[in-house]
N, C-alpha and C positions, 0 to 999 in steps of 0.2 A: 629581575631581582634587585636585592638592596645591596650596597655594601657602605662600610665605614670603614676610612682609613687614616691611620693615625701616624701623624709624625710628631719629632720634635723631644723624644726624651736622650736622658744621656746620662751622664756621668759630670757631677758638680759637685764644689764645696760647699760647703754648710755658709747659707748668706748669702749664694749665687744666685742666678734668675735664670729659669728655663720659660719657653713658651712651646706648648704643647697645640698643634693643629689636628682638625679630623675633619674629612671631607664623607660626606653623604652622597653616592651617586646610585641610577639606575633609575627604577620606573616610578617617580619622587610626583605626589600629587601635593602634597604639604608636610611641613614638616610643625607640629605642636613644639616637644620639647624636646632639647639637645642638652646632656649632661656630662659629666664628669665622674668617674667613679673609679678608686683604687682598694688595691689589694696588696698586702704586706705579708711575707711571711708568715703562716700561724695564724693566719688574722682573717675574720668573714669581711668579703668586701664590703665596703664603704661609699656613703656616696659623699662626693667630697665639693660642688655644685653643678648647679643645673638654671638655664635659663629658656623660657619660655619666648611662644613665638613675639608676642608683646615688649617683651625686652622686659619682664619681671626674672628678677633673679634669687636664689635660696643657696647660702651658703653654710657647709658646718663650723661650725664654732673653731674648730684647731685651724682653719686657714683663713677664716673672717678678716680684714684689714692687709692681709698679703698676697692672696691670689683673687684674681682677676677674671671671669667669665665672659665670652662676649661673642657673637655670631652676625656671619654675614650672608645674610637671608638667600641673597642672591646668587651666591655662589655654594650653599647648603652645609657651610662649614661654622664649625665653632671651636673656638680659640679660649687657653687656660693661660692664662700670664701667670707663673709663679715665682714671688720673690722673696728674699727672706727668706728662704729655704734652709729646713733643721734638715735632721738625720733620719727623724720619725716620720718625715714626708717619702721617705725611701718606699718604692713601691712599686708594683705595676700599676698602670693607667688605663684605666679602657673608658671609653668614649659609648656613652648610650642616645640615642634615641628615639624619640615615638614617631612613627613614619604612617602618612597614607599614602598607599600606592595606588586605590580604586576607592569609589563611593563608598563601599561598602566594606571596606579591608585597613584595616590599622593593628601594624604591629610594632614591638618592640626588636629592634636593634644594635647589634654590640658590635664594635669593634673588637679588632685581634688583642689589643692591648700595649702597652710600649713603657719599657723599663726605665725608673727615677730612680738615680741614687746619687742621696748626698752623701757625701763622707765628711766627718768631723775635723 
């Protein structure tokens, strides 16, 4: 089986920097795309970016120019630089990606998830 593990969130000011890590391990044949996706209180998750095995990336509009995406292929992890960080980034984080485990088998994978909060 698959699992994703997420580290790296916390408790920061408003304008601080966190870096948010998730490791992919188990019966890993390739991994397409590894993402970034939170959830706020009240609020339908989001996906907040995602970067593909190419190293093509897609981010939302609220964190364009401040956080950062990026993966190391080799070790199955991908990594969120977040800087500049507001109040409205406050959130849970979970970590998704597309995983094949066999020729014939490709699924979607979440992480547990891992608490951001700025405070003002």
């Amino acid at each position: 089986q698959v699992q994703l593990v997420e580290s790296g969130g916390g408790l920061v000011q408003a304008g601080g920097s966190l870096r948010l890590s998730c490791a992919a391990s188990g019966t890993i044949r390739s991994i397409n795309y590894m993402g970034w996706y939170r959830q706020a209180p009240g609020k339908q998750r989001e996906s907040v970016a995602t970067i593909f095995s190419g190293g093509n990336t897609n981010y939302a509009d609220s964190v364009k120019g401040r956080f950062t995406i990026s993966r190391d292929n080799a070790k199955n992890t991908v990594y969120l630089q977040m800087n500049s960080l507001k109040p409205e980034d406050t959130a849970v984080y979970y970590c998704k990606a597309d995983i094949r485990t066999a020729v014939l088998r490709r699924n979607d994978y979440w992480g547990q998830g891992t608490q951001v909060t700025v405070s003002s």
